[in-house]
N, C-alpha and C positions, 0 to 999 in steps of 0.2 A: 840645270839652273832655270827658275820658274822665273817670268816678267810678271812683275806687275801690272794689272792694267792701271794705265791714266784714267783719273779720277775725270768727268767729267765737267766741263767749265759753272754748271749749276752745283757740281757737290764742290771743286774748288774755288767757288768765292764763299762756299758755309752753308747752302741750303734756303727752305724758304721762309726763314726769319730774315737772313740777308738782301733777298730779292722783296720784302716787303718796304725794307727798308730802300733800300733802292728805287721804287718804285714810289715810295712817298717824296723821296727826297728829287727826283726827276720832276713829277708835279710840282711841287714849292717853288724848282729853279725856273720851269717854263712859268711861272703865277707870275716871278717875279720879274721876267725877261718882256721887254718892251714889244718884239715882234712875235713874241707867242703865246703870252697871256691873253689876248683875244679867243683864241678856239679854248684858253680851259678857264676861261673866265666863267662861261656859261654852264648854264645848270649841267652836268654828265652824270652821267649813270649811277647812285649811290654805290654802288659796288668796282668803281672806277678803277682807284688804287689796286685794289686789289685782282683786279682782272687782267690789269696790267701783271702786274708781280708772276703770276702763274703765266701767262702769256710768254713772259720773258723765260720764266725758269721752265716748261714745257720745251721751248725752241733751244735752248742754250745746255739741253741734256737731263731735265728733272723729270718728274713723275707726269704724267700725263693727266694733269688737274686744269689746265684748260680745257683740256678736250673734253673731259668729263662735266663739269662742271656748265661750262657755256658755249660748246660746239668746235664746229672745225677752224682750217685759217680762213675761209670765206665769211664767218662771223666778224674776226677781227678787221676784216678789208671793209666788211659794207658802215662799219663806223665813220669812214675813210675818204669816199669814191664823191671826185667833183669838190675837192674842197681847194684845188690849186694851187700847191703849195709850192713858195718857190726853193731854187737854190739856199738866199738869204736865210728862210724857214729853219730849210734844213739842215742848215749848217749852224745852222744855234739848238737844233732841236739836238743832237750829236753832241753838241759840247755840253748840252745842259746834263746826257745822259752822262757823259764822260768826268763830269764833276759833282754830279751826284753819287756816281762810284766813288770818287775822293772820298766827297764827303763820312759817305758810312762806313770808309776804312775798307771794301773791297783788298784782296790781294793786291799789293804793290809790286806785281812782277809781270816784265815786260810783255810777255808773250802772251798773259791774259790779259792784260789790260789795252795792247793793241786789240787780242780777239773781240773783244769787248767794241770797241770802235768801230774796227772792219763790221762787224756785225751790225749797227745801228748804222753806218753809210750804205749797207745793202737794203737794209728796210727800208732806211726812207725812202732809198733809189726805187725799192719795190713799191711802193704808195702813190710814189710818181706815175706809173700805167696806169693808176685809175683818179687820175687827178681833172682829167677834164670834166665837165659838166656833162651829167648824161653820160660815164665810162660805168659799163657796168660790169658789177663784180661774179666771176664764176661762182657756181655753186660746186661744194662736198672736197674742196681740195684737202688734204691733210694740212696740221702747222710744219712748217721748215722747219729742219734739226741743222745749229748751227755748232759744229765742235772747234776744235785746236784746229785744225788745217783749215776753215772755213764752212762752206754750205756742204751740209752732208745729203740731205736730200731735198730736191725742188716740190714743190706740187705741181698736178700736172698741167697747168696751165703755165708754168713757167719754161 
């Protein structure tokens, strides 16, 4: 009798039409969240959305189009480093991520839709080491691979 393998948490929420969608609808919710439309109020990156989306779907089991496309996870950190974000932050930054999964109809099934949370409660936690003024961000780490059981591999700074 042959197993299947588990689809990864990027091929089961659909791919990266799904994760773009996710990723635009996470920005609108933070636009329109009173304690976090500050940081994305301001001009970012024209290619923002979208850098996100690959970011998320690279870490969460997809093709390796972050990496490709815009570098290691040391690119994503130094957007990041000294911006002091609090608990408050992050604790809407999470829920905005968690209800823009609603929003674009994500699987409704528990075990991914906690992974899904657990996973954005570890990033922010992660963003936190370089939250003070002047923390500075390692260079050449690889992105984190976040599967079903949680963080499958650190970079080596962590």
């Amino acid at each position: 009798m042959s197993v299947v393998p588990r689809p990864s948490m990027f091929e089961f929420a659909g791919g990266e039409p799904d994760f773009m969608a996710l990723a635009e609808a996470h920005h609108k919710c933070c636009l329109q969240n009173d304690v976090l439309s500050h940081p994305f109020a301001h001009p970012l990156h024209p290619e923002h959305v979208r850098q996100l989306a690959t970011y998320w779907g690279e870490v969460l089991g997809g093709p390796p189009l972050y990496t490709q496309l815009y570098g290691d996870h040391s690119r994503m950190l130094q957007v990041h480093p000294g911006q002091g974000a609090d608990t408050e932050f992050n604790q809407r930054f999470v829920e905005c991520f968690v209800a823009a999964a609603d929003d674009v109809n994500l699987p409704d099934e528990l075990e991914f839709s906690s992974g899904l949370r657990r996973y954005m409660e570890w990033a922010t936690s992660e963003l936190d080491l370089y939250g003070a003024p002047g923390s500075a961000v390692p260079e050449g780490p690889p992105l984190p691979r976040w599967g079903w059981n949680g963080l499958e591999m650190r970079s080596p700074a962590d």
